[in-house]
Structure formats: C-alpha cells, structure tokens
N, CA and C of each residue as an Amber inpcrd file, in Angstrom:
protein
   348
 -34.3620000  98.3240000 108.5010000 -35.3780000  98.6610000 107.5400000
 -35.1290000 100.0480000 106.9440000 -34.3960000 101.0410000 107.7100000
 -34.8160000 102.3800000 107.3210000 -33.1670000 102.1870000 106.2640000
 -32.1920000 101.3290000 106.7060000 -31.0580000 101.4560000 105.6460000
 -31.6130000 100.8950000 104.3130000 -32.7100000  99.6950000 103.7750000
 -33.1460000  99.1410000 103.2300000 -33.7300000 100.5090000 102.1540000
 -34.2540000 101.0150000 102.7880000 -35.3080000 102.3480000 102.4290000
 -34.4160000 103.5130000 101.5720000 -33.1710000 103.8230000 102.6440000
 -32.2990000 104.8520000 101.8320000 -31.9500000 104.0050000 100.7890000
 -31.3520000 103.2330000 101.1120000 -30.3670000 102.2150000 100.1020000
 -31.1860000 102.3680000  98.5770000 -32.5280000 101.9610000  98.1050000
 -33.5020000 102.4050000  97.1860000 -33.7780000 103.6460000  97.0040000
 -33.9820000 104.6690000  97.8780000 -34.1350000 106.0300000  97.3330000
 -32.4550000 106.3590000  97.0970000 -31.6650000 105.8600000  97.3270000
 -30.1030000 106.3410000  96.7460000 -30.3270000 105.7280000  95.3870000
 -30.7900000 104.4640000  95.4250000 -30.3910000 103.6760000  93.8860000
 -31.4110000 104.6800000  92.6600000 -32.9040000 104.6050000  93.3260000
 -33.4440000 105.3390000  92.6150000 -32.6310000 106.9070000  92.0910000
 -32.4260000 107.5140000  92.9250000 -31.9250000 108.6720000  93.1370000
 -30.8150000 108.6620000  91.7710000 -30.0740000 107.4730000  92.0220000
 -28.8760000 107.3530000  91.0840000 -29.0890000 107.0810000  89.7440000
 -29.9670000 106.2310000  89.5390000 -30.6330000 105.8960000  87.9440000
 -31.4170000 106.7000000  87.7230000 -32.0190000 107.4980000  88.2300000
 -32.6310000 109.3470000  87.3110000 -31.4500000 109.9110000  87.1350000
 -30.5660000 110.0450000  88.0020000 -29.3620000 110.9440000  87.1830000
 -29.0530000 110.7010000  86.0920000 -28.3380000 109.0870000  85.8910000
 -27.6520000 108.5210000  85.0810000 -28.7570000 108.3980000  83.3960000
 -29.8630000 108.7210000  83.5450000 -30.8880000 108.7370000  82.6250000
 -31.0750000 110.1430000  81.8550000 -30.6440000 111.0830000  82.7780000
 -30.1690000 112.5020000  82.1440000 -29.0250000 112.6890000  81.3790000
 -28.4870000 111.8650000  82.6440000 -26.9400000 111.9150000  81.8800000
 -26.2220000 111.5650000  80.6650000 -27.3820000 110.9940000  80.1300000
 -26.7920000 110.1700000  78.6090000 -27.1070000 111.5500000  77.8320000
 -26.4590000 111.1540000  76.7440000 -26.8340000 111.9960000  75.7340000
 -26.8510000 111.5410000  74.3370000 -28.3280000 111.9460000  73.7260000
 -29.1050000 110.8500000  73.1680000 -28.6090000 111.4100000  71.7260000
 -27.7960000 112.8700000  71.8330000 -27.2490000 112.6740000  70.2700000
 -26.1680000 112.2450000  69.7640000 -25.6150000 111.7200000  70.9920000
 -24.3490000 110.7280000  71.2280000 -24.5100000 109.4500000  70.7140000
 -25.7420000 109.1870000  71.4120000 -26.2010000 107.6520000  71.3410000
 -26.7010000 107.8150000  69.2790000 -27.4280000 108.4590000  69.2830000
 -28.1190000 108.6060000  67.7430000 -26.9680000 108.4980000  66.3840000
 -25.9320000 109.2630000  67.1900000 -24.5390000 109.1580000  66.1330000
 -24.3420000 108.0870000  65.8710000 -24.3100000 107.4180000  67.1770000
 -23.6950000 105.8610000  67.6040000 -24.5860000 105.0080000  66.3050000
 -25.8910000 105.2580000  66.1680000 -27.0070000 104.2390000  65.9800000
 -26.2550000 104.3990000  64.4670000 -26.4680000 105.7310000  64.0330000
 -26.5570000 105.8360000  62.7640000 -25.0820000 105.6200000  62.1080000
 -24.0310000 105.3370000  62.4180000 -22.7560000 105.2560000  62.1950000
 -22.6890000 103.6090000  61.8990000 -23.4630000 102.5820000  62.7650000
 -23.9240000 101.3810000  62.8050000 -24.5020000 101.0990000  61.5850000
 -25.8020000 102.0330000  61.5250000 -26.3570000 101.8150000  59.9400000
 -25.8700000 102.0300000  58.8460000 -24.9940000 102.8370000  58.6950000
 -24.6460000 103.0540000  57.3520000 -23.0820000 102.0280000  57.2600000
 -22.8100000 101.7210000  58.4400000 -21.6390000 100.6250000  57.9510000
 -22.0700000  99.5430000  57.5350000 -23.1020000  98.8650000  58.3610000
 -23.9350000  97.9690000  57.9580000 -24.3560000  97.6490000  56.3830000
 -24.4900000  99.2590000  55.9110000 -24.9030000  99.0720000  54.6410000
 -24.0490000  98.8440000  53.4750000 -22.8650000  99.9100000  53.9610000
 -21.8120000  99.6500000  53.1880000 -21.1940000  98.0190000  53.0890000
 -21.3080000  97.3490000  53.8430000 -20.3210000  95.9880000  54.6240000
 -21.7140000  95.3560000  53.6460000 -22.9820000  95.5240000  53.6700000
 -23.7700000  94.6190000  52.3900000 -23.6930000  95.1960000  51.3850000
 -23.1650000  96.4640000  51.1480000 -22.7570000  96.6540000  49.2290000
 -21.5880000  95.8270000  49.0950000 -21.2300000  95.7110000  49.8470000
 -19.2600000  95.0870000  49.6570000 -19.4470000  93.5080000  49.3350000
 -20.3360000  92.7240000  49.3020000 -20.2120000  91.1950000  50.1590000
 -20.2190000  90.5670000  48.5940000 -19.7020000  89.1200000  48.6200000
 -19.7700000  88.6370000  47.4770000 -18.2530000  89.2660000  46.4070000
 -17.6770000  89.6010000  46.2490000 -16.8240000  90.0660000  45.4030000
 -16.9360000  89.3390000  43.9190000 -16.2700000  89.4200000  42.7770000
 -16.4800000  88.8040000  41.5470000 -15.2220000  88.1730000  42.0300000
 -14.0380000  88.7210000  42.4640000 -12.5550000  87.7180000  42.3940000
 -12.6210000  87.1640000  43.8920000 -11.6510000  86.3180000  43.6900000
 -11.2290000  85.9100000  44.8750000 -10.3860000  86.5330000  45.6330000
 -10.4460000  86.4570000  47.2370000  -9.6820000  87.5170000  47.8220000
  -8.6310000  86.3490000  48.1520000  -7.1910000  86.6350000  48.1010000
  -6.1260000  85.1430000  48.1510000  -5.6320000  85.5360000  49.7630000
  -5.6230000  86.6630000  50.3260000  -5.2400000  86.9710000  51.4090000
  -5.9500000  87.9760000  52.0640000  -5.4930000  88.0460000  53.3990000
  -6.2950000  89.5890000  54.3880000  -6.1870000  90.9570000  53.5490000
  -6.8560000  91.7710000  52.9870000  -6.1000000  93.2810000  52.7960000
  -7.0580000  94.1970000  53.7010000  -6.4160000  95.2730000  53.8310000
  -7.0210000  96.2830000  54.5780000  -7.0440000  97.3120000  53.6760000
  -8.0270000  98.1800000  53.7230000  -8.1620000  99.1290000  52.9090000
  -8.1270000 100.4910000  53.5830000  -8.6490000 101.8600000  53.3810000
  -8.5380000 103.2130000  53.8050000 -10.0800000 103.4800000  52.8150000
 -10.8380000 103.7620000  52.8390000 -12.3780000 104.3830000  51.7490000
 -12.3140000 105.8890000  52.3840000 -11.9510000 106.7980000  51.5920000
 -12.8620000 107.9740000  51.5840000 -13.5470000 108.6400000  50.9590000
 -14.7580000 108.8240000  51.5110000 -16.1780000 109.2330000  51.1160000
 -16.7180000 110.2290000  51.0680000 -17.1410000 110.6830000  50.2700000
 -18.7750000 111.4900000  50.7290000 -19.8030000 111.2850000  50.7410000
 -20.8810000 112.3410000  51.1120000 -22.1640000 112.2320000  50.7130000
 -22.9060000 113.3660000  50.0300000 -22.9420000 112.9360000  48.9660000
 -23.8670000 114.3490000  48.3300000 -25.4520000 114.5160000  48.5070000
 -26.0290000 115.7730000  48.4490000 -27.4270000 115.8680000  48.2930000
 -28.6660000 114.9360000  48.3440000 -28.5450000 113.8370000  47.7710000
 -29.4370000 113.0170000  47.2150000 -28.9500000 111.7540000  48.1180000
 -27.9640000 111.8300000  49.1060000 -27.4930000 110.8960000  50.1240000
 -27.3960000 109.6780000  49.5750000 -26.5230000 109.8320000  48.3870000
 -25.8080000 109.1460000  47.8840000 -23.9340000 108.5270000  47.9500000
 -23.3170000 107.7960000  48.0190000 -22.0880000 107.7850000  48.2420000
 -21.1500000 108.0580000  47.6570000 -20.1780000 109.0750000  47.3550000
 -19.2870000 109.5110000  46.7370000 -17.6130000 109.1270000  47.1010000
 -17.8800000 108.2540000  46.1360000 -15.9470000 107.7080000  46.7330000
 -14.8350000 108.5310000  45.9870000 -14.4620000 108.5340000  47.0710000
 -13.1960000 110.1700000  47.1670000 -11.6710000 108.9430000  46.4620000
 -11.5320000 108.0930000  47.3030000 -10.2760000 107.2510000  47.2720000
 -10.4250000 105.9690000  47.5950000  -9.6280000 105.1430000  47.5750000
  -8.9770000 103.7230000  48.3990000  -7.9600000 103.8550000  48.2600000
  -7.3450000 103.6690000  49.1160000  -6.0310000 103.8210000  49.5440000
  -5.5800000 102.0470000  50.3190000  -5.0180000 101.8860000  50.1860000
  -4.1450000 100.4030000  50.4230000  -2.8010000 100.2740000  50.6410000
  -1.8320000  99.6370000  51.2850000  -0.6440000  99.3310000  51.1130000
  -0.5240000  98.3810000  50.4480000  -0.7620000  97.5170000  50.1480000
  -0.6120000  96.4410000  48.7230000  -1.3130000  97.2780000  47.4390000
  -1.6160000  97.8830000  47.0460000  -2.1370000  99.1350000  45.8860000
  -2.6670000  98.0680000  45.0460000  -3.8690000  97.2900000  45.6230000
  -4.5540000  96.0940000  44.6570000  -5.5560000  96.7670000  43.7130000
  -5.3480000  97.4640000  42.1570000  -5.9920000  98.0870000  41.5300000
  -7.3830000  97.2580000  41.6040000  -7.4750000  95.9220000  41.3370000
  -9.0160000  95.3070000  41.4950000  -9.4990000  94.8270000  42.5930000
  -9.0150000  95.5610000  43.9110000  -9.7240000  95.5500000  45.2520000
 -10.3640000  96.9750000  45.2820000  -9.1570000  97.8750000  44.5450000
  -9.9290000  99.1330000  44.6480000 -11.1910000  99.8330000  43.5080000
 -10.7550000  99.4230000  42.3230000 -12.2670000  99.4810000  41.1020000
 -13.6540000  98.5430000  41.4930000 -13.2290000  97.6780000  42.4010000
 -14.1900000  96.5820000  42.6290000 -14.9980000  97.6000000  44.1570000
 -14.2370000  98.2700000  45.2380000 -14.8100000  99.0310000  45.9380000
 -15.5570000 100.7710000  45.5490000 -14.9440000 100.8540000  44.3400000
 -15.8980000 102.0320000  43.8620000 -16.2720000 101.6320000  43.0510000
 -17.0050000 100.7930000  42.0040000 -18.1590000  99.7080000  41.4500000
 -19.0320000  99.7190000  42.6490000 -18.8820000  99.2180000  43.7330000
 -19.8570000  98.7650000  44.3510000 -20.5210000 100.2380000  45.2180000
 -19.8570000 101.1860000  45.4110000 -20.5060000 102.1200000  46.5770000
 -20.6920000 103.4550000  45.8710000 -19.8510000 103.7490000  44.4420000
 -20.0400000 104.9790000  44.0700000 -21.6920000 104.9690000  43.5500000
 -21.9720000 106.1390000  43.9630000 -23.4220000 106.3510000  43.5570000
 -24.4630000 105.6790000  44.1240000 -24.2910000 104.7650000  45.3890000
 -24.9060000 104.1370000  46.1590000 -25.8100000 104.7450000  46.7440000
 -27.2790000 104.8370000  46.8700000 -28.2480000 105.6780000  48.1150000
 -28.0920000 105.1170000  49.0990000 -27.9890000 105.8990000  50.5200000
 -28.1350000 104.9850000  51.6240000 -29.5120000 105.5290000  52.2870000
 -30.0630000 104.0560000  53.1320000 -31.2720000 104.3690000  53.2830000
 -31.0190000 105.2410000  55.0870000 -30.0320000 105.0340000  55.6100000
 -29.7440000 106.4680000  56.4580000 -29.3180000 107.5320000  55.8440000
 -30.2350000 108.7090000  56.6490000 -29.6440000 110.2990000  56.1760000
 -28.2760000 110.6710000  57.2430000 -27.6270000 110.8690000  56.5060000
 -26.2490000 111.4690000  57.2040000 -25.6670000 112.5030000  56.4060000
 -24.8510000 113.6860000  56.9720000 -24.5470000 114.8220000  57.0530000
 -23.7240000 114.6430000  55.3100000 -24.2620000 115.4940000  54.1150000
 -23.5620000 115.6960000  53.2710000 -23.2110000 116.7790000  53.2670000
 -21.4130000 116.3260000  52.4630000 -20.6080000 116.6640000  51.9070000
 -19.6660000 117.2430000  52.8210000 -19.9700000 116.1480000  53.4480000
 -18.5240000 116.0130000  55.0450000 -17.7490000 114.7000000  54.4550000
 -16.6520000 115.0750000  54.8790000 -15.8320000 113.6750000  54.3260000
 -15.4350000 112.6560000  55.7910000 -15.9810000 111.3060000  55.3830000
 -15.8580000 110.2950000  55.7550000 -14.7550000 109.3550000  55.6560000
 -13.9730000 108.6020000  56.7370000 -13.0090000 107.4690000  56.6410000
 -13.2420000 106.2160000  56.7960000 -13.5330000 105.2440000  56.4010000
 -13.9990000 104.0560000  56.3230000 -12.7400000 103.1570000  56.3550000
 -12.2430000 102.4640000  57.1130000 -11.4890000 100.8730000  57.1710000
 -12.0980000 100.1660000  57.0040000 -11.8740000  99.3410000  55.6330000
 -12.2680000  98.1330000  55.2440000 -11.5480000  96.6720000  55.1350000
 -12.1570000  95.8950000  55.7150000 -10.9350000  94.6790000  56.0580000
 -11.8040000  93.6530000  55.0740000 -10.9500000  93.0780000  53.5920000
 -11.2860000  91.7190000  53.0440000 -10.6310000  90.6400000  53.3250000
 -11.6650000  89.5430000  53.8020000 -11.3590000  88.7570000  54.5680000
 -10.5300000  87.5230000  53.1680000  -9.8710000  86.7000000  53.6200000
 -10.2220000  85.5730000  52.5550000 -10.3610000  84.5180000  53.0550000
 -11.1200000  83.5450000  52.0090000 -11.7230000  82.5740000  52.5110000
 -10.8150000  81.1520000  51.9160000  -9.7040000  81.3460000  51.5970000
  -9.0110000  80.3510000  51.1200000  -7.6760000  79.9810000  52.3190000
C-alpha cells in the first residue's frame, strides 16, 4: 500500500513539473504559425489553371503594419511564371486574421499538388 501511495505522489510530483516545464510561448508560436498557414493554404486553393504535375515552391514574405502579406519572391526550380503571378495574385495584400510580428521576413514551402 505505502509503494501504491509513493508511486502517485511521484506521478503527481512528476506532472506538476512537466506542467511548468512547457513553455507556453513556445506552444503560442506553435498555434499561431498553424494559423496563418492555414490561411495562406485557403488563399491558395482552387487555382484558375491546371496544375499538370507536383511543383514545389520557396514564398518569401512579409508583414507590414496593417498585417497584411507582402510577397517578397517565389522562387521555384521549374521557374513556372503562372504558378508564380498566380501566388502573388492571391496573397499580396492579403490581411491575415492572426497578428504576427511585422516586417520580419518569412519562408513559406509551398507544395501544388495535381490532380490529373
């Protein structure tokens, strides 16, 4: 009984630590890094062309004042001029409804899928 007893005040003991131990502006980065991809990945959806194969992209961003999206580049190894006018159409000047740190520059990998 009395090992029963430690055994719980150890576990207890151990999950208050581990409850300090996080760190919640770690976790908050985490959240908000989630949201704003999220948002970006629904400005992106739908394209006007068809995508004929996988491409991967490079997006770099900012954010200005008004936490809006400022596209710096796309960068590609296939250099698909209407993968890349079609990704700053869709995000330049975008508000996002998360606040995140402007006029820090951002790297975004973007993968278009195709559906053919």
């Amino acid at each position: 009984m009395k090992s029963i007893k430690l055994l719980l005040l150890v576990f207890a003991f151990a999950s208050s630590m581990m409850t300090f131990a996080t760190n919640p502006k770690a976790e908050d980065k985490k959240r908000v890094s989630v949201e704003v991809s999220q948002q970006i990945q629904d400005l992106l959806k739908n394209p006007e062309f068809e995508v004929e194969r996988n491409m991967n992209v490079t997006v770099k961003f900012t954010v200005n004042d008004n936490n809006e999206i400022v596209v710096l580049s796309v960068d590609s190894y296939s250099n698909v001029k209407q993968l890349s006018s079609f990704i700053k159409n869709r995000l330049n000047y975008k508000k996002l409804s998360t606040r995140i740190q402007s006029k820090a520059i951002y790297i975004l990998p973007v993968k278009m899928i195709s559906v053919v």
